[in-house]
C-alpha positions as CSV (number, residue, x, y, z in Angstrom):
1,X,102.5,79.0,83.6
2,X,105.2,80.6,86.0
3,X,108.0,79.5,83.8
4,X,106.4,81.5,81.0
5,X,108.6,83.4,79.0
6,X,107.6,86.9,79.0
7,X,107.1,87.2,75.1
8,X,105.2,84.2,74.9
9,X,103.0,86.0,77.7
10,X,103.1,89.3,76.0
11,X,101.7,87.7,73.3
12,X,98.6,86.2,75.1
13,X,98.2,89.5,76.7
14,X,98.1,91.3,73.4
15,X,95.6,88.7,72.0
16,X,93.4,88.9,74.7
17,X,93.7,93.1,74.7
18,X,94.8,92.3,78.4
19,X,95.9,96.0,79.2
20,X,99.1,95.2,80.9
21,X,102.8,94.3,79.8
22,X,104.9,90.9,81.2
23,X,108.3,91.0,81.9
24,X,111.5,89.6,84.3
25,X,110.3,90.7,88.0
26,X,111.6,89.8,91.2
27,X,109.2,87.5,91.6
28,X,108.9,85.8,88.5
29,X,112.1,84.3,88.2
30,X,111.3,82.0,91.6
31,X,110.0,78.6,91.8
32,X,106.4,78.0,92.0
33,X,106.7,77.4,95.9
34,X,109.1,81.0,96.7
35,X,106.2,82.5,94.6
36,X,103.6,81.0,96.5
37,X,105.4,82.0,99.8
38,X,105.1,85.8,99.0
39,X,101.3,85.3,99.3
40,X,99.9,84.2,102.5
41,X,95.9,85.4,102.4
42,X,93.5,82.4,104.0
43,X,90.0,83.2,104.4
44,X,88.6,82.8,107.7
45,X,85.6,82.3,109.8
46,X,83.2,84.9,108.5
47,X,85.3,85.8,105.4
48,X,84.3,84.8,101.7
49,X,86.0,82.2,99.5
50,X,88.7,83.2,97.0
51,X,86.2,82.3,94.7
52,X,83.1,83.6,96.6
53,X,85.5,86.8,96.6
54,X,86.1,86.3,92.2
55,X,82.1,85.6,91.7
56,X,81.1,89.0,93.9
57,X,83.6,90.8,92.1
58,X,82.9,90.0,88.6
59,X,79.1,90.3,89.6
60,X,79.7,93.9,89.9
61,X,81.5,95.0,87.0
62,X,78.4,96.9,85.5
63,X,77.9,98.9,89.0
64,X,81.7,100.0,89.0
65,X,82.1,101.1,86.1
66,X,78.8,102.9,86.4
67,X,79.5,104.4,90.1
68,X,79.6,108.0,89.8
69,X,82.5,108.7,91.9
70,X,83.2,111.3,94.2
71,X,86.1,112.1,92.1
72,X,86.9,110.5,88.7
73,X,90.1,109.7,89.7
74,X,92.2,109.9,92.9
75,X,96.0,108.5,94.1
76,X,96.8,108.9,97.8
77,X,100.8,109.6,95.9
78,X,99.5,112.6,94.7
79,X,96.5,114.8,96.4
80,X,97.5,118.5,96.0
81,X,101.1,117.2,95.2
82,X,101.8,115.0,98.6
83,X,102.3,111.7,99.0
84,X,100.8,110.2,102.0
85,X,101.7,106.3,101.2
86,X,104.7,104.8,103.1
87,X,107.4,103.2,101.0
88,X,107.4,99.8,99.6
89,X,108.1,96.9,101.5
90,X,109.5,93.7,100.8
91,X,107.8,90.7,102.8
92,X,110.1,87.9,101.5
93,X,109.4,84.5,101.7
94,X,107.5,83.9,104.1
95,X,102.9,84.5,103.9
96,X,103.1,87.6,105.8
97,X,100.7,89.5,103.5
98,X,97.7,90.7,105.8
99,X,100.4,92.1,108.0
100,X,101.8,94.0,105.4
101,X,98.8,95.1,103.2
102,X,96.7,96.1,106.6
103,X,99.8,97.9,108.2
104,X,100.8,99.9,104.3
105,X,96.7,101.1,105.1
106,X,97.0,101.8,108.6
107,X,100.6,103.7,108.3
108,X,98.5,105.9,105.6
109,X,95.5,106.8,107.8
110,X,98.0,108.3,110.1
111,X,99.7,110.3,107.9
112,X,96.5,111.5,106.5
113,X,94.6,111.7,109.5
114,X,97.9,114.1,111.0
115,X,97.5,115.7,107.9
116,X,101.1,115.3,107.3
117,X,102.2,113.6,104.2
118,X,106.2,113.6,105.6
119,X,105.5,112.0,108.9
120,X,107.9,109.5,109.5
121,X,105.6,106.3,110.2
122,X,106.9,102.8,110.4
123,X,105.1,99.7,111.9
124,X,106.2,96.5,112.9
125,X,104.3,94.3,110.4
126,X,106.3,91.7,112.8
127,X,105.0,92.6,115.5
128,X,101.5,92.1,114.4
129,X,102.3,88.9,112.6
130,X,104.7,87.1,115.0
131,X,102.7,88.3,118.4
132,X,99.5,89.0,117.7
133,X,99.0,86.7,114.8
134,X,99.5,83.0,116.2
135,X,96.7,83.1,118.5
136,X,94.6,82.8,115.6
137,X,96.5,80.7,113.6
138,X,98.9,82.8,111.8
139,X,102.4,81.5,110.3
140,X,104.5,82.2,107.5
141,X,103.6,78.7,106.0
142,X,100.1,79.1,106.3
143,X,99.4,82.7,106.0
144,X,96.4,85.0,108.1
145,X,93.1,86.5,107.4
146,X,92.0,89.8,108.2
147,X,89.6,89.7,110.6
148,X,92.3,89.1,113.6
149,X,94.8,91.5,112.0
150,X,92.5,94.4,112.2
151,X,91.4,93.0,115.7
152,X,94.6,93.2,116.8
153,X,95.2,96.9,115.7
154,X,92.2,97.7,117.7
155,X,92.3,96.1,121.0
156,X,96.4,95.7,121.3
157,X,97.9,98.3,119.0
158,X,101.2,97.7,116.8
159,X,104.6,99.4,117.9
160,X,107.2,101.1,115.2
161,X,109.5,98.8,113.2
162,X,112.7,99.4,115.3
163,X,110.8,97.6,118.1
164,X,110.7,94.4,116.7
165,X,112.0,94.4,112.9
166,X,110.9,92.5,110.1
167,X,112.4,89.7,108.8
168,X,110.9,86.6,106.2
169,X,111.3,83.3,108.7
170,X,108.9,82.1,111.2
171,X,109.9,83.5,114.4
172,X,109.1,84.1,118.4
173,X,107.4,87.2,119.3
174,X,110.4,89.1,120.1
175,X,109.6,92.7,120.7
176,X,111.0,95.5,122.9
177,X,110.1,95.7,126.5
178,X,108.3,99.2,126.2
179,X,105.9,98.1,123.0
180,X,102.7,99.3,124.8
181,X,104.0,102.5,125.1
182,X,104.9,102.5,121.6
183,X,101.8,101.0,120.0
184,X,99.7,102.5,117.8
185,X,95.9,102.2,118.0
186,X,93.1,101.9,115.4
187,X,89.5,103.3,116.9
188,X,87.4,100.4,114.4
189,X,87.5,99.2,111.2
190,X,84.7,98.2,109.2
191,X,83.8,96.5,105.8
192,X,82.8,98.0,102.2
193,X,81.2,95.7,99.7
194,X,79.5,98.5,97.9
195,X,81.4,99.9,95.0
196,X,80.0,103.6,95.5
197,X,81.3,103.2,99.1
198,X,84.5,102.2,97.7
199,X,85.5,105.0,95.7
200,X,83.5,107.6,98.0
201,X,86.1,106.2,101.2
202,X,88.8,106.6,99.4
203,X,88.6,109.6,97.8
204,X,87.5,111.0,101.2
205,X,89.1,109.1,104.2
206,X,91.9,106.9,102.7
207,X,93.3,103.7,101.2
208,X,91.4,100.6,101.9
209,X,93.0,96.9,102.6
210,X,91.8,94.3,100.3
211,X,92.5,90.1,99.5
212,X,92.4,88.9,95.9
213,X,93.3,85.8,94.2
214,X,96.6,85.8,92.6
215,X,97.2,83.7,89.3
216,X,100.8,82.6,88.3
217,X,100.5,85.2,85.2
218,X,100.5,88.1,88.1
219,X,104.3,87.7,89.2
220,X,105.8,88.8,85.9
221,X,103.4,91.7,85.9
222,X,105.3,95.1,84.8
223,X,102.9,98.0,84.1
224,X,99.7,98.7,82.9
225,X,96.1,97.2,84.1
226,X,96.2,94.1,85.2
227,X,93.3,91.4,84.3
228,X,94.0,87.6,84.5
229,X,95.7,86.3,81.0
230,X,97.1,83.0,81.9
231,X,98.3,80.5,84.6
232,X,96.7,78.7,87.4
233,X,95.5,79.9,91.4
234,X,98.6,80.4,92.8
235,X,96.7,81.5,96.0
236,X,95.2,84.2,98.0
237,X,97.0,87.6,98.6
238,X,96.3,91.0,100.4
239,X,97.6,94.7,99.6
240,X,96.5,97.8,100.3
241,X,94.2,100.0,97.6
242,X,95.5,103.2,97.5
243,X,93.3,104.9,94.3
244,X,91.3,104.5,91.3
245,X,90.3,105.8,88.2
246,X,86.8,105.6,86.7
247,X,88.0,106.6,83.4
248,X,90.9,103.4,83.4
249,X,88.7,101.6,84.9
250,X,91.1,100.2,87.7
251,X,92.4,100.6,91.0
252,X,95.3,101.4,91.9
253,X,97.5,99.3,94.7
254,X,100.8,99.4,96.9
255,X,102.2,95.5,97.1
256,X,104.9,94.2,99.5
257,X,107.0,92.6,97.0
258,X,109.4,95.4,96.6
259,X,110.5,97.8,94.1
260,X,111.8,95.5,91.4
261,X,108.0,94.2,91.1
262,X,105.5,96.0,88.7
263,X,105.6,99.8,88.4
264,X,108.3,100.3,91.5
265,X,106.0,98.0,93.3
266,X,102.9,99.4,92.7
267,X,100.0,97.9,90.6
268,X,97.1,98.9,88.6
269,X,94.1,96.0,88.7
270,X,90.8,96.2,86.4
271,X,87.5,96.6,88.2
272,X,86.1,93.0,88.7
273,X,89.4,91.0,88.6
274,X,90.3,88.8,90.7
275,X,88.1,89.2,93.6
276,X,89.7,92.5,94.5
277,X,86.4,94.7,94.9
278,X,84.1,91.9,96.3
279,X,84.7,93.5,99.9
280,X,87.2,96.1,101.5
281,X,88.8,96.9,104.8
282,X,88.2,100.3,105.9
283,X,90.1,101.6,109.0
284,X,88.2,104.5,110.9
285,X,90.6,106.2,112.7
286,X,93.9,106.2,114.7
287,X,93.7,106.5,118.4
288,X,97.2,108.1,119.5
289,X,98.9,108.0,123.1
290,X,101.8,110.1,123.8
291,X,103.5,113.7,124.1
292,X,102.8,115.8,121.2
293,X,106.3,118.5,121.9
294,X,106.2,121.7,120.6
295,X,102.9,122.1,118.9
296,X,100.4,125.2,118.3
297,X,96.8,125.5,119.1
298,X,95.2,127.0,115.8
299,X,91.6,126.0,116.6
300,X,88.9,125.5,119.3
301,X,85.7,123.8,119.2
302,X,82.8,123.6,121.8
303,X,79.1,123.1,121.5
304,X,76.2,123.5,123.9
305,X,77.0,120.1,125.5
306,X,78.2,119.1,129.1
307,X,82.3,119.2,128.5
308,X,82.1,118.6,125.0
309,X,85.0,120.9,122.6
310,X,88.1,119.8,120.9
311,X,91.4,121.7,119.7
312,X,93.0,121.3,116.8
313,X,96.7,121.0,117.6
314,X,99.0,122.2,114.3
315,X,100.2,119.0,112.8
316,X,98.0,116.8,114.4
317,X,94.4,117.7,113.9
318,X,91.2,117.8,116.1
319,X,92.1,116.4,119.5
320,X,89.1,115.9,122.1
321,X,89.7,117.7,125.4
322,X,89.3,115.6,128.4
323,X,85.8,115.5,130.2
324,X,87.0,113.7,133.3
325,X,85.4,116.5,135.7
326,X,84.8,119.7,135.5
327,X,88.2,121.0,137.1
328,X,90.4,119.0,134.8
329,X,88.1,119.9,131.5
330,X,87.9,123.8,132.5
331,X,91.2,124.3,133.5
332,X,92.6,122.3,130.3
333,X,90.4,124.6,128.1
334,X,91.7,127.5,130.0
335,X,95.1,126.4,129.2
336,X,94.3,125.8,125.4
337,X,92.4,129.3,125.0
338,X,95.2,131.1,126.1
339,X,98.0,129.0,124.4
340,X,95.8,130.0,121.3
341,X,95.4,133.5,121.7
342,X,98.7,134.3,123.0
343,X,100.4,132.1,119.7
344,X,102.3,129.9,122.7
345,X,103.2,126.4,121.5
346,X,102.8,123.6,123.7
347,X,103.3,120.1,125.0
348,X,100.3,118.0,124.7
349,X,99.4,114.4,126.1
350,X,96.9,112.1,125.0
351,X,95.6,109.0,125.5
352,X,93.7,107.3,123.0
353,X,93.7,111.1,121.0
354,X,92.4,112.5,124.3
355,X,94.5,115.5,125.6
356,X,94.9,115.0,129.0
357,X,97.8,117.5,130.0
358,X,99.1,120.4,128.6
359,X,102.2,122.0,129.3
360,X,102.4,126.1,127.7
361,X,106.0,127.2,126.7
């Protein structure tokens, strides 16, 4: 059904009260092979079937649309007016998906953990793809799973985009020499099958990464809620969720197709299609290494622990003070207090998110 014409699928749509509208997309003009090729999700070891993924999913339908959330409705585009997702990406022709839909979730968490909604964050879904991906099989011909992707933004960290650039052919690991310097860091990542836990994480924490199975109907999607209409398994895919609504009845996605798919390359998906909710990828936090220039001190926690307090650096959040000994942690708090007090910005490092040298201008 990929050479559908889009009133013919309109029309089916309609018939089945489908929710959604069909139209010319960037995607939906290519050949059943280019399509495939902007997929690229392959369960692994440990991770459920496409249709193991479908069966959980529609299995749940009744506990997600009864979930009392906690919000109704939420879009990481718009909480209090800011935007916190990262523009759209194109990953071209080649099965890059888990790189893209794990890095659009990651990119967020920073932005939200920073509490910064205009940070300029840009990862190298290359890097993690083309370096950190083959070990475990990954390719653009045969795709990735998840498992190793959010491995590898745990234990070896993925640099920005100008160190090694993106582009849609299988290629050598080719990054710059100073990458580890540059990389970014996740602290864990864990998965949600429950749909409570779902909405509750996203509404709370951030977006989540998730795999579904993509039918040929999907690539001349437009707008509206998508549920499967018509067309065959085209194969497995992986994007990031980035809200729902209770009242739609959907969640609500950022693709790596570009803008000239679905609504500026976004997409809403019904609760129980596809696979999409069977299970999530939650990322818990981003460890950061670096000089944070020029910064405030607006807050200082301790408790009644053995060199145990944190500062929240303006910009940046809560930061954990360094509990090496008690010379470097006293003298670093003594540093802090009076940055704070005196309303002296600073020059912060950390490693990991752990300040370890303060400079006070």
């Amino acid at each position: 059904m990929a050479d559908l014409d889009p009133s013919q699928l309109n029309t089916l749509i309609q018939a089945a009260d489908g929710g959604w509208t069909a139209g010319q997309t960037s995607v939906s003009a290519l050949s059943e092979d280019e399509q495939a090729r902007r997929l690229g999700y392959t369960p692994g070891p440990g991770e459920e079937s496409l249709e193991q993924r479908n069966q959980a999913s529609a299995a749940k339908i009744g506990a997600l649309k009864a979930t009392i959330s906690a919000a109704a409705a939420y879009d990481w585009r718009n909480v209090g007016g800011n935007n916190y997702i990262t523009p759209i990406r194109d990953q071209g022709g080649c099965g890059s998906c888990v790189s893209f839909g794990s890095t659009a979730t990651v990119e967020a968490m920073i932005r939200i953990q920073r509490g910064n909604p205009g940070l300029a964050v840009d990862l190298s879904e290359a890097s993690l793809f083309f370096c950190i991906g083959p070990a475990s099989g990954a390719s653009c011909s045969n795709g990735w799973y998840m498992t190793p992707a959010m491995d590898g933004y745990k234990n070896t960290g993925v640099p920005d985009e100008a160190c090694f650039p993106y582009t849609d052919h299988q290629q050598a690991c080719a990054q710059c020499s100073n990458w580890a310097s540059r990389a970014t860091k996740i602290s864990g990542w864990h998965t949600i099958s429950s749909a409570a836990d779902m909405k509750t994480w996203i509404s709370t924490k951030g977006p989540l990464a998730s795999c579904f199975t993509v039918y040929n109907d999907f690539f001349s999607y437009k707008s509206g809620v998508y549920k499967h209409v018509s067309g065959g398994v085209a194969g497995g895919h992986c994007i990031s969720v980035i809200g729902y609504s209770d009242a739609g009845g959907f969640w609500i996605c950022k693709n790596s197709w570009g803008t000239g798919w679905g609504e500026q390359g976004f997409f809403c998906i019904a609760y129980g299609q596809c696979g999409i909710d069977s299970t999530m990828w939650a990322v818990e936090g981003i460890l950061e290494t670096g000089w944070l220039n020029n910064t405030k001190v607006v807050g200082l926690w301790t408790i009644d622990q053995d060199r145990n307090a944190w500062a929240y650096l303006n910009g940046y959040g809560w930061r954990k003070i360094a509990w090496d000994n008690d010379n470097i942690f006293f003298d670093l708090l003594r540093l802090l207090a009076a940055a704070k007090e005196g309303g002296r910005p600073v020059n912060v490092y950390q490693d990991n998110g752990v300040i370890k040298q303060i400079y006070v201008l």
